[in-house]
Structures are given as C-alpha cells and as structure tokens.
C-alpha positions in Angstrom: 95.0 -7.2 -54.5 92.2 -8.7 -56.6 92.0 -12.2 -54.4 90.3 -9.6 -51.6 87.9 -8.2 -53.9 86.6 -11.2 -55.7 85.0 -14.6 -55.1 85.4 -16.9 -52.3 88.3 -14.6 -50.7 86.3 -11.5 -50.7 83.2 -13.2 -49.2 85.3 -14.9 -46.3 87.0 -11.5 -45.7 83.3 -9.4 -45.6 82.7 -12.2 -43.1 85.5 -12.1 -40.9 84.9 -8.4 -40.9 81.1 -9.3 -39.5 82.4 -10.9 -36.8 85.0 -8.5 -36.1 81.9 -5.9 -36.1 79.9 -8.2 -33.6 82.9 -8.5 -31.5 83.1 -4.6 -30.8 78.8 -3.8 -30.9 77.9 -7.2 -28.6 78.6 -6.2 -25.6 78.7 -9.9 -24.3 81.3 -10.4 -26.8 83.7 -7.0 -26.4 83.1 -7.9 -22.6 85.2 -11.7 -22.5 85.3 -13.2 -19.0 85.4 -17.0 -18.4 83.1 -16.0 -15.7 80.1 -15.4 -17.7 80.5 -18.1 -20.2 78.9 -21.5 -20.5 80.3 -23.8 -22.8 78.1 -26.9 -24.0 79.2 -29.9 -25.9 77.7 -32.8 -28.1 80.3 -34.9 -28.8 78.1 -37.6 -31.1 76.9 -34.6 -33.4 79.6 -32.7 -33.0 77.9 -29.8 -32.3 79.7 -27.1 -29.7 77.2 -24.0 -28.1 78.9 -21.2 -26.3 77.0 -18.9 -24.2 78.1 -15.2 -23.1 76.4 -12.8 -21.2 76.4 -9.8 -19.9 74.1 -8.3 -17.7 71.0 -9.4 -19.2 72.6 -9.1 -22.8 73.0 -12.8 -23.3 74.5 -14.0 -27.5 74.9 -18.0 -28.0 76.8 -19.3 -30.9 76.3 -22.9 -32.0 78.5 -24.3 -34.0 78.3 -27.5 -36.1 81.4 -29.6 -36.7 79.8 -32.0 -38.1 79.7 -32.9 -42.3 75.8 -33.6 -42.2 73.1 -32.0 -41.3 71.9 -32.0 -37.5 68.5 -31.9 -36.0 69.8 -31.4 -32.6 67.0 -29.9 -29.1 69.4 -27.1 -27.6 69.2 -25.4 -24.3 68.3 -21.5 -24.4 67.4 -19.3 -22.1 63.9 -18.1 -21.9 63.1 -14.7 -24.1 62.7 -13.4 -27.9 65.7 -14.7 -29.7 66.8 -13.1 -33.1 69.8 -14.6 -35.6 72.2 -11.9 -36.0 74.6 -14.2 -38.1 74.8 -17.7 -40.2 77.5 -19.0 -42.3 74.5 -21.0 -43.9 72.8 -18.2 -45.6 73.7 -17.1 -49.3 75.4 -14.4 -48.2 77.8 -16.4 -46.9 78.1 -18.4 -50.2 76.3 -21.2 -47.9 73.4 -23.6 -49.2 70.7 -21.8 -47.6 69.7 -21.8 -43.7 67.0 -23.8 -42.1 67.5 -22.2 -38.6 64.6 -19.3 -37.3 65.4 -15.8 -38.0 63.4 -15.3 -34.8 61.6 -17.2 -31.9 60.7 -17.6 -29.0 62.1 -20.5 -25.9 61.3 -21.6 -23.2 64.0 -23.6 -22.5 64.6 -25.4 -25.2 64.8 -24.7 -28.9 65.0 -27.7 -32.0 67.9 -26.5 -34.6 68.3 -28.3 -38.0 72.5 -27.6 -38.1 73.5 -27.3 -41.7 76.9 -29.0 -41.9 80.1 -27.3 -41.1 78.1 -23.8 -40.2 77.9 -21.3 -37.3 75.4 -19.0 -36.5 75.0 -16.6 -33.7 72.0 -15.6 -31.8 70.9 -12.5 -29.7 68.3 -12.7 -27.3 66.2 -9.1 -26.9 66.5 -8.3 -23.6 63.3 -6.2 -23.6 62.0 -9.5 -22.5 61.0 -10.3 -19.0 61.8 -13.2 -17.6 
C-alpha cells in the first residue's frame, strides 16, 4: 500500500517499529513488572516520566503532554545517561530536539520538553554508583 511507504504514514510506522525494537532489546522494557516501575507526574506542565529497571539496567521515558515547550528539573538516577530515542528529532519529522544526547546526573537533570514529544533514555550501567 503506498500510504506505508511514503510520508507522514511511513515515518510513524518506521517509528512504531523503533519502539517495538526497544521493547524486545531493553531488557527493562521486555521485562514489565509493576514492581520495578516508578511513575512520576507533573500535572501543571503536563509532563509524565516512567521509570523501569531491571537489575541495574534502568530506561526512563518522559513524556510531554503539553502544546509548549517545557523547561522542567527531573529526577534521575545517578550514572552516564544516553538518549536512545526522541520524537523531537528530524527523523521523526519533529522540529529538532533540545534535550542531551548524553550526560551525566546526579540526581537531577534540567530538560527543555519540546511540545507533544517523547524521548527515552538509557542509563550505561558500566557506571558505579
């Protein structure tokens, strides 16, 4: 069908196929369990972040809602974190992303949210805590 191999409907379907792929490789992701799961909202930016782990493989998604940009300090665990995915990039037919493609936190990390985007982030568990 040429809807899934052009434009707008090709891009979405490459990108539901990412996540698909990140599903099965993360292992906090192909391992679901409400027990290793934190779930953190902001209701005034309408920002959700969602936490899995497992063992010390730990991936948090953040996810704007929100139809502006949002400049918003987020909790993350300690480590070397890498973004592994962003609706915001190009690729994505997004604007362009302001978030890190790497960094390091303490705690605490400052994220400039483009609106309506998600992005997911790996942290290398090489790291000692």
């Amino acid at each position: 069908h040429l809807l899934k191999r052009e434009g707008k409907f090709c891009t979405l379907r490459e990108f539901y196929g990412e996540l698909l792929r990140m599903r099965r490789e993360l292992k906090p992701l192909a391992e679901l369990s409400k027990k290793r799961c934190d779930v953190l909202g902001f209701d005034n930016d309408r920002v959700l972040v969602l936490r899995r782990w497992s063992g010390s493989d730990i991936v948090t998604t953040v996810l704007n809602f929100n139809t502006v940009p949002v400049l918003l300090a987020l909790p993350m665990v300690a480590g070397r974190w890498r973004k592994v995915l962003d609706s915001s990039d190009p690729r994505w037919r997004g604007a362009g992303s302001t978030l890190p493609l790497e960094f390091e936190s303490v705690e605490c990390m400052d994220f400039n949210l483009t609106p309506a985007s998600v992005a997911l982030f790996v942290r290398d568990n090489q790291i000692k805590e």
